[in-house]
C-alpha positions as MATLAB code, in Angstrom:
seq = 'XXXXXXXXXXXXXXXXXXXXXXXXXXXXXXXXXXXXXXXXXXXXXXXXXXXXXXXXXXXXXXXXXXXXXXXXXXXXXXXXXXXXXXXXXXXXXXXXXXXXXXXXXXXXXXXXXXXXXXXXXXXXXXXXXXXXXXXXXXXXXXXXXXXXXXXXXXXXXXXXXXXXXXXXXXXXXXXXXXXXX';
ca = [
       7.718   -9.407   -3.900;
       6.838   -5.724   -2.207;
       7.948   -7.459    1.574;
      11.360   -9.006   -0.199;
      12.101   -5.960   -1.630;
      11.070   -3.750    1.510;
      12.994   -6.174    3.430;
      15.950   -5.615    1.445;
      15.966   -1.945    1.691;
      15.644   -2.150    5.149;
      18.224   -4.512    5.808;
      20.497   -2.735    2.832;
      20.030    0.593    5.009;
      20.929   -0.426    8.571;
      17.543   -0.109   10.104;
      15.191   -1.886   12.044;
      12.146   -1.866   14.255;
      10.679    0.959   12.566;
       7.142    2.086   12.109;
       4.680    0.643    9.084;
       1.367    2.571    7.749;
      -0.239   -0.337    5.580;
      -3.044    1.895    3.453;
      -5.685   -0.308    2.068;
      -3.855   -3.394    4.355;
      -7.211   -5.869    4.154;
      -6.003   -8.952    6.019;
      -2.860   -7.814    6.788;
      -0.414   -9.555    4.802;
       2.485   -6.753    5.101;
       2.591   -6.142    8.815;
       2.118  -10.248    9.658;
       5.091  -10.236    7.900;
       7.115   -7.198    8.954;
       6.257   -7.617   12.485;
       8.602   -9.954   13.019;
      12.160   -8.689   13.469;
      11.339   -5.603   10.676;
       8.904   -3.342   12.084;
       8.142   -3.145   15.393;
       4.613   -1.227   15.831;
       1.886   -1.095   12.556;
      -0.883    1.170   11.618;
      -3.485   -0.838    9.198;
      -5.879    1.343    7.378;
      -8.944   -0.001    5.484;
     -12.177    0.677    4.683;
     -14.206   -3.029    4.454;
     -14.849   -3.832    7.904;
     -14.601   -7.649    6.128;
     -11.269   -6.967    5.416;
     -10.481   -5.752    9.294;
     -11.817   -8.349   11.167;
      -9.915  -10.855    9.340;
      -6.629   -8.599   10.102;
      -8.009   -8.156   13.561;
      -8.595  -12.193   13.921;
      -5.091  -13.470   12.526;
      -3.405  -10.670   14.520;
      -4.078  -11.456   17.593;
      -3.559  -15.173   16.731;
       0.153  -14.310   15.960;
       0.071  -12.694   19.012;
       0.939   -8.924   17.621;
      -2.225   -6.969   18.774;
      -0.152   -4.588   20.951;
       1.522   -3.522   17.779;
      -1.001   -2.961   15.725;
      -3.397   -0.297   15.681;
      -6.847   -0.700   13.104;
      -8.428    2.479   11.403;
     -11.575    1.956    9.509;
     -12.294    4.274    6.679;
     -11.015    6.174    2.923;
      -7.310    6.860    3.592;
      -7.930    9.966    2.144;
     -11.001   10.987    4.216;
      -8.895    9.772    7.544;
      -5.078   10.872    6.322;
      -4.577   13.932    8.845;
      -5.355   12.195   12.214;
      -2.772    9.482   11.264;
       0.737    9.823   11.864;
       4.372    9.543   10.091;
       5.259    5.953    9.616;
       9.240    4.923    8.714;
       7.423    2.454    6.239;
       4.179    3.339    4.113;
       2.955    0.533    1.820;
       0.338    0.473   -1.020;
       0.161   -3.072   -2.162;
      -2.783   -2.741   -4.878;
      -4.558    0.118   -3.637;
      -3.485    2.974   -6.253;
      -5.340    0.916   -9.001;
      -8.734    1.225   -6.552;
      -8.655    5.285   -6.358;
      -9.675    6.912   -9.107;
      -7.807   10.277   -7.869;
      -4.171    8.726   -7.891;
      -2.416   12.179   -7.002;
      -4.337   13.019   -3.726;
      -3.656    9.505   -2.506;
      -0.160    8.915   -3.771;
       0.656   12.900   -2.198;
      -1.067   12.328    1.269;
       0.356    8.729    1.506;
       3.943    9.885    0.588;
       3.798   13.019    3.193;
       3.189    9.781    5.794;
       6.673    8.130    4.415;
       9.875    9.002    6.830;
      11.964    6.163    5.469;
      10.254    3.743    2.399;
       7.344    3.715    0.364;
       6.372    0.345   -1.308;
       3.705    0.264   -3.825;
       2.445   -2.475   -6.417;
      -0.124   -0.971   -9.078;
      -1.099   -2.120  -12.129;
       1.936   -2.001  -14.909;
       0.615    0.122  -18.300;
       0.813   -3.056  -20.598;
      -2.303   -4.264  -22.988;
      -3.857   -6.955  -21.211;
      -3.701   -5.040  -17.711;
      -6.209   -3.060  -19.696;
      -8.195   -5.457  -20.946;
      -8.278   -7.081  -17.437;
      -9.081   -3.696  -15.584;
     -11.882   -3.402  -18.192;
     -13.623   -6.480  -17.658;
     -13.355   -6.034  -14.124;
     -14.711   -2.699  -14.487;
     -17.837   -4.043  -16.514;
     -18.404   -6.971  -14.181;
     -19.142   -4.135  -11.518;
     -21.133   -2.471  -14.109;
     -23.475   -4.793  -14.330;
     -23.572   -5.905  -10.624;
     -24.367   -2.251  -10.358;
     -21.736   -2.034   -7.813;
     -19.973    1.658   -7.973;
     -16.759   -0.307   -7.389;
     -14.204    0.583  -10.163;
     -10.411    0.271  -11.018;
      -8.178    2.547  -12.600;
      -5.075    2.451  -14.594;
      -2.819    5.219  -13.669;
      -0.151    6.025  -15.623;
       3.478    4.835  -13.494;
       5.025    7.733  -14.624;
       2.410   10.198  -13.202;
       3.050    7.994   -9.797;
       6.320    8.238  -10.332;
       6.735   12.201  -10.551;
       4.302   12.642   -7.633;
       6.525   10.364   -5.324;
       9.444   12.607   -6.314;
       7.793   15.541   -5.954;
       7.066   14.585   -2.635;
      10.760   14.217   -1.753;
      10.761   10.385   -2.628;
      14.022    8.164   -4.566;
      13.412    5.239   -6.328;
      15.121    2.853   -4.616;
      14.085   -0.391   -6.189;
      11.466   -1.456   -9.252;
      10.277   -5.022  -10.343;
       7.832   -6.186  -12.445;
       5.126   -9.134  -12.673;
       3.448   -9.940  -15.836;
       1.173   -7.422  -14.803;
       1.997   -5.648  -12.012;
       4.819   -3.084  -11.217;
       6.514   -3.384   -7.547;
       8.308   -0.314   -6.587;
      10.076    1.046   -3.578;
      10.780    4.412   -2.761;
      13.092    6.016   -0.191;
      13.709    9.514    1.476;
];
């Protein structure tokens, strides 16, 4: 749903072959797509090497590893030594940071064009879900937790940041939203 409605903004807006910074990209879903005929170079941030060498692997397979540059690490920790991007996408990474603002702000000070994000919508059983989830890891003493951040805090940082809405859907349990400048 995020790469339709990116797609369509795009398209809507008379642009093309712009820049994408995927934060939290794991195997690279966003820029396999966008690569072709959307975006024309990528920057994939994450920080499970697991997660990059599977980007890494079915990148080069499609044949895009010229346009695609891998950073390992916390966005966050790695944010100032990676550039402007026309495209910045988020696609279920907000609900992984427990300090929403400083990733929505440094991620949205990336955007020159878009900003696509999908985080968890503020409805009962996303709750519930995120709970269980959260005790699961808990008792697998992992220090792995997810947060439910309000979509109106998200909201007012993106704007504060210089962001429009542009476009907003909605899953059973997830909210898709794209921002523009």
């Amino acid at each position: 749903m995020l790469i339709d409605q990116l797609r369509r903004a795009i398209r809507e807006n008379g642009t093309e072959r712009l820049t994408l910074l995927d934060i939290g990209a794991g195997v690279g879903a966003i820029h396999h797509e966008l690569l072709n005929g959307i975006v024309s170079r990528a920057t994939h941030v994450d920080a499970s090497v697991g997660q990059l060498a599977a980007a890494r692997e079915e990148t080069e397979r499609r044949g895009h590893t010229a346009a695609v540059q891998f950073i390992e690490g916390d966005f966050t920790a790695v944010a100032e030594r990676i550039p402007s991007a026309d495209v910045v996408t988020l696609d279920r990474v907000i609900c992984c940071f427990d300090d929403m603002q400083q990733l929505v702000r440094l991620s949205a000070a990336k955007t020159t064009r878009f900003y696509g994000a999908v985080y968890p919508r503020d409805v009962g059983w996303m709750r519930i879900g995120l709970g269980v989830i959260n005790l699961v890891q808990r008792i697998k003493r992992s220090p792995f937790r997810v947060f439910m951040h309000d979509p109106r805090a998200v909201d007012a940082v993106l704007k504060s940041a210089g962001l429009q809405p542009w476009s907003e859907r909605h899953t059973a349990g997830w909210q898709v939203v794209v921002y523009r400048r």
